[in-house]
N, C-alpha and C positions, 0 to 999 in steps of 0.2 A: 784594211784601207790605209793607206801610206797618204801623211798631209805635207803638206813643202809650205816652210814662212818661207816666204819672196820679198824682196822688194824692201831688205833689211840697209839701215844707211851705214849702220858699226853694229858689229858683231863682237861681243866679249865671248871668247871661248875658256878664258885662263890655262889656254894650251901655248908656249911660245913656238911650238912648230907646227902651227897653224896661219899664227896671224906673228903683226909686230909688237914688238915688247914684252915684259911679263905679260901681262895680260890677252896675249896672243890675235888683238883685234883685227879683225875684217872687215874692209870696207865692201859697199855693193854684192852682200852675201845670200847667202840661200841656206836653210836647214830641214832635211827632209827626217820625218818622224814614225816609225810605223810601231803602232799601239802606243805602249809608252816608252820606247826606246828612240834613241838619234841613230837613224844610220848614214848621215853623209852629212858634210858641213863643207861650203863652198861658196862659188860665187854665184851670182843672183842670175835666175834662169833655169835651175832644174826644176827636174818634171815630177809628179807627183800623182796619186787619185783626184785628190783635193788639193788647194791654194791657199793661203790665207795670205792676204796682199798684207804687209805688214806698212805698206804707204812711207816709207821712209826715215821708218822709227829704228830706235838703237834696241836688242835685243840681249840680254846680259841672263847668265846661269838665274835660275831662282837664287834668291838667298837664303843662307844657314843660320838660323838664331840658337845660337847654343846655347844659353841661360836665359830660359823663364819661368815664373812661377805662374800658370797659369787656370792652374785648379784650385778658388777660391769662393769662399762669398760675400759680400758684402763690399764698401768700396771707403775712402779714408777723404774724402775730399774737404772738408772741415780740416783734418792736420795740416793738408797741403797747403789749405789756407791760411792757415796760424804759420805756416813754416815761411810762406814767401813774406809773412807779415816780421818776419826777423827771430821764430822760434827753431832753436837747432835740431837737427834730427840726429836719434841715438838707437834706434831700432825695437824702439819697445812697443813701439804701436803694432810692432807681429802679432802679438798679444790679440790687441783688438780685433782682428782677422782672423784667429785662432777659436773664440768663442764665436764669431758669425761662421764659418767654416764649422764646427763641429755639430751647430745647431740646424746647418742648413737641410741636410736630408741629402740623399745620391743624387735621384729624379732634378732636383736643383742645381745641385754642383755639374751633373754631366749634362746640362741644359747647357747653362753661363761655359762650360769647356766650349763645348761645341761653336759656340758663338763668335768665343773668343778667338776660336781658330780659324772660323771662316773670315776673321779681319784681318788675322796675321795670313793667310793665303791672298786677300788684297792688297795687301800690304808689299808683295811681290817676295812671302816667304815661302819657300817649298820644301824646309827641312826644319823640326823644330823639336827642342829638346824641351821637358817638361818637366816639373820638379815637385815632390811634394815638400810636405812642412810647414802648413798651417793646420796639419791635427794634433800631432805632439802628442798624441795618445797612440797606443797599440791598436786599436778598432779603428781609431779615424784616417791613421795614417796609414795601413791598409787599405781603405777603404780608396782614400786618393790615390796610389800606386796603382790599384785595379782601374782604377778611371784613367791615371796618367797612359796607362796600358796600353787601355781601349783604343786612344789618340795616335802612339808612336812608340817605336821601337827603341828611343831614345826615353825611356821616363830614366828619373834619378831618386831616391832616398836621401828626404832632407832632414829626417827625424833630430837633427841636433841644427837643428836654426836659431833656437831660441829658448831659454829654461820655460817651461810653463810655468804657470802661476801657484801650482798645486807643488811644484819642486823648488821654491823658493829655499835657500840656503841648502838645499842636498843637492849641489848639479854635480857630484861624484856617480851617487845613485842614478840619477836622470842618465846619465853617460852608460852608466852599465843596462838599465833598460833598451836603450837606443842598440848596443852593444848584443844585446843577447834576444827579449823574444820580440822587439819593435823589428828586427833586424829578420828574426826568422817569419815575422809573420807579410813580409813585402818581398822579399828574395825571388820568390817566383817572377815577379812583375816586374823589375826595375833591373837596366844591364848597369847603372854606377852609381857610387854612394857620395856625398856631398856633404860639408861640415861648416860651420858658420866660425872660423877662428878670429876670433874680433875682441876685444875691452869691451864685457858687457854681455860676450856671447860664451864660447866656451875658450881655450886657453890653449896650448900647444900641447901641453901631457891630453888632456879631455882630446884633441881635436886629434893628435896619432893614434888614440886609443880607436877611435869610431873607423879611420880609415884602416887602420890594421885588421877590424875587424870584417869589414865591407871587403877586406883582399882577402880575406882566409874564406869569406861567402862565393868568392870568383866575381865580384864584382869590380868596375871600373870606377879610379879615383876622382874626385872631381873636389874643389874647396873656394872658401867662399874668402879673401883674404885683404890687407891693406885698402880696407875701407874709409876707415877712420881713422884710422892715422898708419904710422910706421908701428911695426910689429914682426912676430914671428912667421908668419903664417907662408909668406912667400918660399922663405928659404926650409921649411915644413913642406910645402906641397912640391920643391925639388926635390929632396930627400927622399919621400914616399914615394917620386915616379909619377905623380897626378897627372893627368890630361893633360888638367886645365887647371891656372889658379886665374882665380875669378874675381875683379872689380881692380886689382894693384893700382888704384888711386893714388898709396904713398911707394915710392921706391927708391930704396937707398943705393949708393952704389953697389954693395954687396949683394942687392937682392937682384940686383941688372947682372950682374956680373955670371950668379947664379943661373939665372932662367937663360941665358945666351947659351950656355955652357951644357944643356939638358934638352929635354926633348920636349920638357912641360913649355904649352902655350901660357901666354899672357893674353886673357881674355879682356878687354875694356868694355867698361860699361855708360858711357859719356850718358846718357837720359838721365840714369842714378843720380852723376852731380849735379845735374842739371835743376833736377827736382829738389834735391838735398842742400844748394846751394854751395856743396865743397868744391875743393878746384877739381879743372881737369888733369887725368894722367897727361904727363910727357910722353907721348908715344911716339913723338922723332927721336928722343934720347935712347928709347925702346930698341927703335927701329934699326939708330943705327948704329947700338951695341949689337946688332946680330938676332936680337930676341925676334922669335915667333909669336903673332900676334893675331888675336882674332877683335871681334867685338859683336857682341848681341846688345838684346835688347833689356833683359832684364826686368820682362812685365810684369810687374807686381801692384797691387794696389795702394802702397804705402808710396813706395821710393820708387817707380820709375812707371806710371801708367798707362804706359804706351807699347802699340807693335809694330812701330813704324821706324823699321833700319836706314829708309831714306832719309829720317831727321837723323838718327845717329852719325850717317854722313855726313851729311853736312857740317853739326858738331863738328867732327873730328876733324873735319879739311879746315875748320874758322878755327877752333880752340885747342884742340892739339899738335898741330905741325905735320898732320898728315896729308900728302900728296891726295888727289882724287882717287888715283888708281891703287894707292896702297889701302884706302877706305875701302873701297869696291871690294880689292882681296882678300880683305879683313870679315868681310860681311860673306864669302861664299868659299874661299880655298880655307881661308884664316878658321871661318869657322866648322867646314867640314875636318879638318885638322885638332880643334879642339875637342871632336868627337870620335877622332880615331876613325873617319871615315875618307876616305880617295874617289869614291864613287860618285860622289855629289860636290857642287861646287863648280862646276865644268860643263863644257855643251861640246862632247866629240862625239865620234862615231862609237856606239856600243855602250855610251854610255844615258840615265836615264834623261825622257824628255820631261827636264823640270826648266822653266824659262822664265824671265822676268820680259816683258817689251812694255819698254817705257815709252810714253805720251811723247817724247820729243826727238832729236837725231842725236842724240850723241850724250854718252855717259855723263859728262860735264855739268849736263844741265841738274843732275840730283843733287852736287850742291849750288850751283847758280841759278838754282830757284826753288829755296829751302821753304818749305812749306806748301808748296803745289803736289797738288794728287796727280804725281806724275808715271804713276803705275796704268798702263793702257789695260794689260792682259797679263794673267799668271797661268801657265800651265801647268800642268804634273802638279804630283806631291807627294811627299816621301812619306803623309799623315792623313790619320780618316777625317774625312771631311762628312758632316751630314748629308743628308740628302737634298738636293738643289730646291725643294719644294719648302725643308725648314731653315733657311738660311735668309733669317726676316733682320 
């Protein structure tokens, strides 16, 4: 059965020979879908098995959340409390989520995934990358990677997020663990490895070591980096060829200069400062050194508790200097990009039907009415979603 949205008021394709602009938009559009592919993108009027009147709403690719952590247990709202009350955030509260997380049991943990993914699919996301690194141990963090698994074809190895508690003063040793059988015992599970290079976390010798090793397993690089302030880590994850470096909160000129010059994204994570109270990235300065740029969401229960890319818009068009439509890119080309992926991010013909149709006419309104559930309908998904019967 072939379905046709009709009755579309702006059509985001992210094809510019499509529609006008980057963003390739169509007005008075039509998209016909048979199973989960797009086979034709046009104007409003063609024919189909089925119809779905889209009533005059604006229709946009699903969106790509490249960084989250979303296999966890337990939740931090007490710090977040202390944090807005004027206490600084320094990433030790991983910790706290590390022993509710290893205590939790699977049956738990792939409950709360499941759940969490059926918000981020409301949420109007259709592509989602997964992370572990709240077990820090070789059994737990296996254990996450099979569950991340289970989710999406995107899980990552975060085994170096944070020293546990039991490696206090050996994060050499912690490093060669993570390095050798934490490393052999998730390989199956996860296609990229991910490193927490931060003051506090592990260092630039510790964080090449992990990624060097994560490429000699054939896995893809991905790093956690200028969080908290300026540091190595940027001009580290060009070096290594990474994806993605992830949060560039601080950036010097040399580390703009750097990622312009590479093929490695600049992932922003605006929720993170949000929560954390740090500034936001310069992502017009990003922008318009040339650098490639995504942004996700970065749901974790510490530092960014949310699955909602529509507020990270927003963010970004008020506190960053980003344009509407360089948001929008950000959140679907930007971040299928940060994943090494082409296939997703986009509404053409041949490619999957993953669709965001938003509650109003026209893209604009996701930041000009920041905080409205303005997600009407999600379709596709590039991730398992439970069965429509546990999705309470």
């Amino acid at each position: 059965m072939t379905l046709v949205i009709d009755n579309i008021s702006e059509l985001v394709t992210n094809d510019p020979a499509l529609g006008d602009g980057p963003l390739g938009v169509v007005t008075n559009a039509s998209v016909v879908i048979d199973g989960d592919t797009v086979v034709a993108v046009g104007p409003a009027g063609a024919v189909a098995d089925e119809r779905l009147d889209a009533g005059g709403r604006c229709v946009l690719p699903g969106f790509v959340d490249s960084h989250t952590h979303l296999v966890f247990a337990g939740d931090r709202a007490e710090e977040f409390t202390r944090r807005m009350a004027g206490e600084p955030y320094d990433g030790g509260g991983i910790r706290v989520t590390t022993d509710a997380t290893r205590n939790a049991g699977r049956a738990v943990l792939r409950d709360s995934l499941q759940q969490r993914l059926v918000e981020v699919h409301r949420a109007g996301t259709t592509t989602v990358e997964v992370k572990t690194g709240y077990g820090l141990s070789v059994d737990s963090e296996a254990e996450l990677a099979s569950l991340a698994a289970e989710a999406t074809t995107e899980a990552t190895f975060l085994g170096a997020h944070l020293l546990p508690s039991e490696y206090q003063g050996r994060a050499d040793e912690y490093v060669e663990l993570v390095c050798g059988p934490m490393l052999d015992a998730v390989r199956s599970d996860v296609r990229w490895i991910d490193v927490f290079c931060e003051t506090g976390a592990f260092d630039a010798d510790q964080s090449r070591a992990v990624l060097t090793a994560g490429r000699a397993a054939g896995l893809g690089l991905r790093l956690h980096a200028n969080q908290l302030g300026h540091g190595p880590g940027v001009q580290l994850g060009v070096e290594m060829g990474c994806a993605s470096v992830d949060h560039c909160t601080y950036l010097s000129d040399d580390d703009i200069e750097a990622l312009a010059a590479s093929e490695t994204v600049a992932t922003f994570l605006p929720a993170t400062d949000f929560s954390t109270r740090q500034p936001y990235p310069d992502a017009r300065r990003a922008i318009d050194a040339g650098v490639r740029v995504a942004m996700a969401s970065n749901c974790n229960p510490g530092s960014s508790y949310t699955t909602s890319l529509s507020f990270c818009i927003a963010m970004a068009v008020r506190d960053m200097g980003m344009t509407i439509d360089e948001a929008i890119a950000a959140v679907t080309t930007g971040g299928a990009a940060a994943l090494g992926r082409s296939d997703v991010g986009r509404i053409i013909a041949g490619g999957p039907a993953h669709l965001t149709i938003l509650d109003a006419p026209s893209r604009h309104h996701l930041a000009y009415r920041p905080g409205v559930p303005l997600i009407w309908r999600t379709l596709g998904a590039g991730f398992r979603l439970p069965p429509a019967g546990d999705q309470t």
